[in-house]
N, C-alpha and C positions, 0 to 999 in steps of 0.2 A: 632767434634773438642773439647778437653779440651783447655778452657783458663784459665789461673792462673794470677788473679790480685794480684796488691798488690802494694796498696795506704793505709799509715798512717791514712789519714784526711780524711776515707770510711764514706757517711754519708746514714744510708735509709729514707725513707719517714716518718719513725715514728719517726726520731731526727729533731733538728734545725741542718739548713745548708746547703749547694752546693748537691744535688742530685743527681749531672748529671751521678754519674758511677754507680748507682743503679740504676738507671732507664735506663741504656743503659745496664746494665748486665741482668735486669730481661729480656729486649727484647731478648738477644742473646740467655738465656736459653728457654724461648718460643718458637725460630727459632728449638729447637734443641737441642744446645749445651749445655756442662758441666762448668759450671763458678765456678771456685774457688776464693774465697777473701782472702786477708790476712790483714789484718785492725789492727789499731792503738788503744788500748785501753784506751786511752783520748781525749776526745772530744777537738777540734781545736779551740773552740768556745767559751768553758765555762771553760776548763782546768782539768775538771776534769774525775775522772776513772769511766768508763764503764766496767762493771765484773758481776759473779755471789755473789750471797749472800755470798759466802768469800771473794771478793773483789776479786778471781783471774779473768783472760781473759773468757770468758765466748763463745763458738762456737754456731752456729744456723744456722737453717737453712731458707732461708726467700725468696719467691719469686721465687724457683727453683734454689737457690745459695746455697751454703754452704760458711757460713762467719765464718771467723776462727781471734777472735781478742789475737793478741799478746802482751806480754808485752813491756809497753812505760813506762817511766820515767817518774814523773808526776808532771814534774818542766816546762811546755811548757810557763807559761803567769807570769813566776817571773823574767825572762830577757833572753837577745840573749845568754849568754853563756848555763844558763842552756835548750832554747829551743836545742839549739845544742847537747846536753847530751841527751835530745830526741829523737833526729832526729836520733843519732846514736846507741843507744838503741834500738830502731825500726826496724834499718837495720840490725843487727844482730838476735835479733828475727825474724824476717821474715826470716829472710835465714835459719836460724834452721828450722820453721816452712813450709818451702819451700819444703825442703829437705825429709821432711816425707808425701808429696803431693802423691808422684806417677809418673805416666808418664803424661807430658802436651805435647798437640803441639804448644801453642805458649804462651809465657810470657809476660805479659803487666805489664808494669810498667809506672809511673806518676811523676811527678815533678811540682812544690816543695812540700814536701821537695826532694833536687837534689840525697840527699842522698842514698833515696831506688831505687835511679836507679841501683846501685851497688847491689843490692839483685839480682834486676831482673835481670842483664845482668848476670850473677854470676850464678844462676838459670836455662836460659834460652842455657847458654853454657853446664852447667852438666846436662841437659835435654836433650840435644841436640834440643832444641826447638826455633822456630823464637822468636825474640826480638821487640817489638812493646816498643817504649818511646813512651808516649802524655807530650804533653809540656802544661799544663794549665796557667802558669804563668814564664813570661820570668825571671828568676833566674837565675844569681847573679842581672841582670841587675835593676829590681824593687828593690831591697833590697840597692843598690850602692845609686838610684836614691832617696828614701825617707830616707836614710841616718843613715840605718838601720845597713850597712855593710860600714865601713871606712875605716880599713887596707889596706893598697896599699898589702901587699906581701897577706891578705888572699882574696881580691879582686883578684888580680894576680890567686892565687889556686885556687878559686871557680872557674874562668873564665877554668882554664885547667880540671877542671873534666867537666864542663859542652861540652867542643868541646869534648874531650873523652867520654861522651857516648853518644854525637850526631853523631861521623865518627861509634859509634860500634852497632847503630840500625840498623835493616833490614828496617824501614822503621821509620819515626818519624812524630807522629799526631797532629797537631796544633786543638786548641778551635778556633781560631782568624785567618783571613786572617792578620791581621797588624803582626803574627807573622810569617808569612813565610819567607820575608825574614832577618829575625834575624837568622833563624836558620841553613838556608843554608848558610847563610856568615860564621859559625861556623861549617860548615862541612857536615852536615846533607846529606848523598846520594838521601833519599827518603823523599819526605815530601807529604802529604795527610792531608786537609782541612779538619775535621769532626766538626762542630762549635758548642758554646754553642746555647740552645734551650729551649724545654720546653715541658712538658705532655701538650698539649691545651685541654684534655679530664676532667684534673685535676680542671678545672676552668669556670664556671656558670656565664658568662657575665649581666646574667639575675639577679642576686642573689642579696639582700639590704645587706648581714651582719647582720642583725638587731640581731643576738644573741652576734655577737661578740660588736656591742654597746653596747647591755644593759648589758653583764656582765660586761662590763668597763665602764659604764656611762658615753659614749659618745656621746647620743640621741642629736638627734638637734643641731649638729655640723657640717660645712664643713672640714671633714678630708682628710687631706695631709699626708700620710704614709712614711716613710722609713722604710724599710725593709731588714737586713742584718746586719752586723758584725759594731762595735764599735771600729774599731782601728784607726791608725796612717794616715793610706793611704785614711780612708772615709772622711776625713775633715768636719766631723761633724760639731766643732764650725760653718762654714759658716751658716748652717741651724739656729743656734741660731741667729749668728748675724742675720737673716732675720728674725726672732721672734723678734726682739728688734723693727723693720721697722713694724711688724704689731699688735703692742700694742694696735692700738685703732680698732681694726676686731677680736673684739668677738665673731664673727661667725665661726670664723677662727682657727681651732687647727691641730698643726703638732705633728705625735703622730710616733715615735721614736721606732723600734720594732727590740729587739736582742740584744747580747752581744758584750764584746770585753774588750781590755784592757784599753780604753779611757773611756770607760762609767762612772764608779764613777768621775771623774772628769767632764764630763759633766753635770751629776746631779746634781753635787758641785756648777756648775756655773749657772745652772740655779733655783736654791736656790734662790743663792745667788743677781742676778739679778731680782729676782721676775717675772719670766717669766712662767706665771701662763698658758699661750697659748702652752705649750709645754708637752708631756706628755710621760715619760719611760715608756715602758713593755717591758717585760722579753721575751725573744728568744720560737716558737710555732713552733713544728714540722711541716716538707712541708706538712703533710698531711690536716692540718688546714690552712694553708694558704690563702687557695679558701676565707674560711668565712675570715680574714683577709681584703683580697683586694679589695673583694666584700663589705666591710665596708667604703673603700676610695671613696672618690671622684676626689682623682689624687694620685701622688705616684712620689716620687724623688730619683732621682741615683745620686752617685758623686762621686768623686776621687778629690784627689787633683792637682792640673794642673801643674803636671810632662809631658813631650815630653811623658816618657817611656809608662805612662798610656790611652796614644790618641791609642794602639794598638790593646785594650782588649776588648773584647764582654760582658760584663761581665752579669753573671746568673739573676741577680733580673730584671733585663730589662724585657728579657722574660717574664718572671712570669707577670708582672705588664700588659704586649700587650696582653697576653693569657688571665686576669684577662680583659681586652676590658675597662682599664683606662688609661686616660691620661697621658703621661711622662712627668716630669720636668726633663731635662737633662742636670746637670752639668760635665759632659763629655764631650771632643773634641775626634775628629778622627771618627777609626773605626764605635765605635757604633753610633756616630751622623750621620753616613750615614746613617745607618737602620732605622733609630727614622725617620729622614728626608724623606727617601724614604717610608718609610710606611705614612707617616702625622700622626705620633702616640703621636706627642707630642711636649715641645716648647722647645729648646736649649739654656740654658741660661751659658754667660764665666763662667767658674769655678773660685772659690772665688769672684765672684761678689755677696755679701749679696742685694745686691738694685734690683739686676737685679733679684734674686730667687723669693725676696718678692712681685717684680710685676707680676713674673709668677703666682707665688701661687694667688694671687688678681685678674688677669685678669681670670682666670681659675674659681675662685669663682662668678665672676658676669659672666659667657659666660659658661651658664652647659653646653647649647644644642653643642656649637663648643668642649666641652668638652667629650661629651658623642663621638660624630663624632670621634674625632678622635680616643677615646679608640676603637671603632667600627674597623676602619681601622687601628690599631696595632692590634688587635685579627687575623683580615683578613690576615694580612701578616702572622704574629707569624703562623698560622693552613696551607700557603702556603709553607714557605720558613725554618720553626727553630722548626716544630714539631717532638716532638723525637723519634717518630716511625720512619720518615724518615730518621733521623740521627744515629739510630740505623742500618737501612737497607744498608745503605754507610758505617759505621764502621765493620760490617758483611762481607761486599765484600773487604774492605778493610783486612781484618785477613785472610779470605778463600784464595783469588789470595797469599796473601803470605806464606801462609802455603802451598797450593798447588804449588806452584813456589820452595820453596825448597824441595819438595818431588820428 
């Protein structure tokens, strides 16, 4: 089976960022098959071009894939009009670049952005090839919700391309049970669970960090990690405000890991605050991650407490259960089940700074209930969201459909 991806925001294990489609493509090429990418030539993360020494898109081959990155416009983190000059940039490159593939049997395409769904379906009709959408993030709806998209007439349009290429998949793949039924009230024929997860193979439960302290001088610290993107929707400040609540726990440092477009302004603020317990680093390939987490002694998720975002599973979870540390979980929904049913970690409301800072604190005086539970998020994470299995489900998912229309 040739599959032909093509995701803008394609990330491998040697960048910062979401890995899930490279580590579920390097499986499918393992299994067998032939995986083609068609990837975005700036990074989603940091904004900026990825290319060869001329600066053009630059092809490789990695993991038994051939990734083919196209040209993107590389105005993604200056504002929503010019992300959109991206987005559509992308979808035209990739079609071109589509177009010179070959013969596929089936087209995978991914949203957001909703845009390259258009590539794919567009592709997967002059291939004659099945149409797989995966929905990673419910779009326009997130974007409506953090207040990102305000137009009623282009709220109105987003919402009609998105039922149009949910009625025109052969089948449509959710990250999230919370998004199943989004996507059938929007038309969806087929919908198939494949959830976010994790390499458990990637991560050394066992392991101190201690190189990744002492290159950062962070010896003899209880460190609280976050790990992940700097934007709008991770409501970062809450975490400061809970640095403000643990001024007098010197023992105590919450250390901040990644990019985004809110970061200089939180470094601004915490300057400016003298919030010496806090500390930026720069965004570290998933492949370093392990030493990373294995440096934490807990590790916090958040969003900010939208309805829309109680649906999402969202990636650094895993990582952190795999990684057999503790979750601080400012999330509702979906993912508080898992945290919950695993005992991988404590639930605190979202935007409660009083209620983080006593997780963070009770976590620092209680390792041994600490260590417990990173134990039992590892156990679940290697049961229920390891990605070899989620591979092996995405697999049978593509084969029954491709074989179904042959």
């Amino acid at each position: 089976m040739h599959v032909l991806l093509i995701h803008q925001a394609f990330v491998s294990v040697d960048e910062p960022g979401g890995t899930r489609h490279h580590e579920l493509a390097v499986r499918l090429a393992a299994m067998g098959h032939r995986v083609t990418v068609l990837a975005g030539q700036v990074s989603y993360l940091t904004g900026k071009a990825r290319g060869g020494e001329d600066g053009r898109p630059a092809d490789l081959v990695d993991g038994g894939l051939v990734v083919h990155r196209c040209y993107t416009y590389p105005g993604w983190h200056r504002s929503f009009f010019h992300r959109v000059i991206s987005f559509l940039s992308f979808m035209l490159s990739s079609f071109a670049a589509g177009l010179r593939v070959g013969p596929v049997d089936l087209v995978w395409g991914t949203s957001p952005p909703i845009f390259q769904g258009f590539s794919a379906w567009s592709l997967a009709r002059l291939k004659r090839a099945a149409f797989l959408f995966e929905v990673r993030d419910l779009w326009p709806l997130f974007a409506v919700a953090v207040g990102v998209l305000k137009s009623r007439s282009l709220i109105r349009l987003a919402e009609g391309v998105e039922r149009w290429l949910y009625r025109r998949a052969d089948v449509v793949v959710v990250n999230s049970p919370g998004f199943v039924d989004h996507v059938r009230s929007r038309g969806a024929r087929s919908v198939e669970l494949v959830p976010n997860g994790v390499d458990v193979t990637m991560f050394d439960p066992a392991a101190t960090g201690a190189r990744f302290r002492s290159d950062h001088s962070l010896e003899g610290k209880d460190l609280v990690v976050y790990a992940g993107a700097h934007g709008i929707s991770n409501d970062l400040g809450v975490v400061l405000d809970a640095a403000q609540r643990l001024r007098d726990r010197e023992d105590i440092l919450l250390v901040l890991i990644g990019d985004g477009k809110e970061k200089p302004s939180l470094q601004a603020r915490a300057r400016q605050e003298g919030l010496s317990q806090v500390r930026f680093l720069p965004p570290v390939p998933k492949r370093e991650m392990a030493d990373v987490l294995a440096a934490a002694d807990a590790c916090i998720a958040i969003l900010k407490p939208l309805d829309a975002y109680k649906t999402t599973y969202p990636n650094k979870v895993f990582d952190y259960m795999a990684a057999a540390r503790p979750v601080i979980l400012a999330i509702d929904g979906a993912i508080r089940d898992v945290v919950e049913t695993a005992g991988a970690g404590l639930f605190v409301p979202p935007e409660d700074a009083e209620a983080m800072a006593g997780a963070v604190q009770w976590l620092a005086d209680h390792r041994d209930e600490g260590r417990a539970m990173g134990r039992a998020g590892r156990k679940h994470a290697e049961e229920n969201f390891h990605r070899s299995l989620l591979a092996a489900r995405l697999e049978r998912v593509m084969t029954d459909l491709v074989e179904a229309r042959t």
